[in-house]
C-alpha positions, 0 to 999 in steps of 0.5 A: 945442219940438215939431217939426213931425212930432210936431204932425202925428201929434198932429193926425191921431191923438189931436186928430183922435179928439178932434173938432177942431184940437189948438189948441182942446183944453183940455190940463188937461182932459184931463190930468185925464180921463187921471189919473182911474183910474176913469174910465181902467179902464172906458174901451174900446170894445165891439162889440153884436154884434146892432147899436146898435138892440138897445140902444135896443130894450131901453131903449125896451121899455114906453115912449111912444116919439114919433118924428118929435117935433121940439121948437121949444120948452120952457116950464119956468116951472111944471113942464115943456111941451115944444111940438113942431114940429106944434103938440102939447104935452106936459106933465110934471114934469120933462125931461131933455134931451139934445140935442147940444151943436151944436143947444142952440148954435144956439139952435133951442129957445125956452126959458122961461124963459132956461136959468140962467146956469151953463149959459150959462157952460158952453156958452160954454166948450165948441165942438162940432168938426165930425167925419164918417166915411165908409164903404166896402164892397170885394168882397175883403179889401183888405189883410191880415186881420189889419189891423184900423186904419191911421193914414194920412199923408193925408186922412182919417188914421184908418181901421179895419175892422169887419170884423175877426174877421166872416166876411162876403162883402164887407169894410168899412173906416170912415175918421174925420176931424175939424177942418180935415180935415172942413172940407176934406172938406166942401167937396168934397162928398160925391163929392169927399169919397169920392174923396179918400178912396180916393185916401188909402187907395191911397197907404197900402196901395200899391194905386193901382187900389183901387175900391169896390163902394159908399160914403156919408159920414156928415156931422154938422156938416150934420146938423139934428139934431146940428150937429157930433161931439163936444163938445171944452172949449175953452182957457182953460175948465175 
C-alpha cells in the first residue's frame, strides 16, 4: 500500500543505514530493536575527539598485540591453536573471535573441528550488505555552516559532515551508500565512483561548478579483511 516515493525515501534513508536493499531487512527484527527501551535510550552517536586510534590505544595498553597475524586456521579440539598465514601457532585455552561476518562467510578459516550447528544456522539467517563511503576535503565550506547532513534525491543519498562545529582550513563531507547504490558504485570504479558522487552533490546543493581538493572511497565489500558492512538479518530468520 506504499507508494513508490515513500519506498524511495525508505531505501535511501533507513534501508541504506542499514547496509542493503529494504527488501532483505527482517522487519520483526528491527521492530524489535526499536521496542527494546534500553537498547533505544543508549543508542547515539559520539565523536572521540582525539580519533578512534586513542581507544584501541587505550585498550591495547599492556597487551601482545601481533600485527600483520593473518589467521588461516583455528584447531579447537583441545583447548585452542590458532595457525597464522606464516606458518606460526599460537595456543591458549580459550579464543574469542571477532571477524566480520563476510569473511566467517567466505570460509577463508579451516576450522577443526567444524563451528557447531547453531552457528551455521545463524550465518545462513544473516548477509553481509555490501556498504562504502566515500570521502571528500574542499578548500571552503561548500554550503552553509550550519548544515551538517543531506539526504540527497541521487546517488549516493546519505551525506554528512565531520566538520561540523572544527574549526579547520579545509571542510570534509563524507557520502555513505549501500545496496544496490554500492553495487552501482562499484562498478564504476573508484574514479567513476568519485565523479558520480560530485555530480549527486552539485545537483543537491545547486553549485554545478563544485570541484575537490582530494577524495578517496573507502570500499568494504573488496576489502579481504572485511567482506562487506554491516550484517543485516534476513527475511524469514529471527
Amino acid at each position: 500500500g506504499f507508494t513508490d516515493e515513500q519506498l524511495r525515501y525508505v531505501q535511501r534513508s533507513f534501508a541504506n543505514a542499514e547496509g542493503d536493499n529494504m527488501d532483505l531487512l527482517n522487519a520483526a527484527a528491527h521492530a524489535h530493536l526499536f521496542q527494546d527501551h534500553d537498547i533505544a535510550e543508549d543508542y547515539g552517536d559520539h565523536r572521540i575527539l582525539d580519533g578512534y586510534d586513542a581507544y584501541y590505544n587505550k585498550l591495547a595498553d599492556g597487551l601482545d598485540i601481533r600485527l600483520n597475524a593473518v589467521v588461516t586456521a583455528i584447531d579447537w579440539s583441545d583447548g585452542v591453536a590458532v595457525t597464522t598465514a606464516d606458518g606460526q601457532i599460537f595456543t591458549g585455552e580459550n579464543a574469542v573471535i571477532t571477524l566480520p561476518l563476510g569473511v566467517l562467510q567466505a570460509d577463508v578459516i579451516a576450522f577443526t573441528p567444524d563451528l557447531p550447528a547453531v552457528k551455521q544456522d545463524a550465518f545462513a539467517g544473516l548477509k553481509m550488505g555490501p556498504v562504502m563511503k566515500m570521502v571528500y576535503e574542499f578548500d571552503a565550506p561548500i554550503m552553509n555552516k550550519s548544515v551538517g547532513a543531506i539526504y540527497a534525491k541521487g546517488n549516493p543519498p546519505m551525506w554528512w559532515s565531520p566538520s561540523l562545529g572544527r574549526d579547520e582550513e579545509t571542510i570534509v563531507w563524507t557520502a555513505f551508500f549501500s545496496g544496490d547504490y554500492a553495487r552501482e558504485m562499484i562498478a564504476l570504479g573508484e574514479a567513476g565512483a568519485l565523479q558520480k558522487g560530485l555530480e549527486t552533490l552539485r545537483e543537491e546543493i545547486g553549485q554545478p561548478n563544485l570541484e575537490y581538493k582530494q577524495a578517496r572511497w573507502i570500499n568494504w565489500p573488496d576489502d579481504e579483511f572485511a567482506l562487506g558492512g554491516y550484517s543485516i538479518c534476513l527475511p524469514g530468520h529471527y
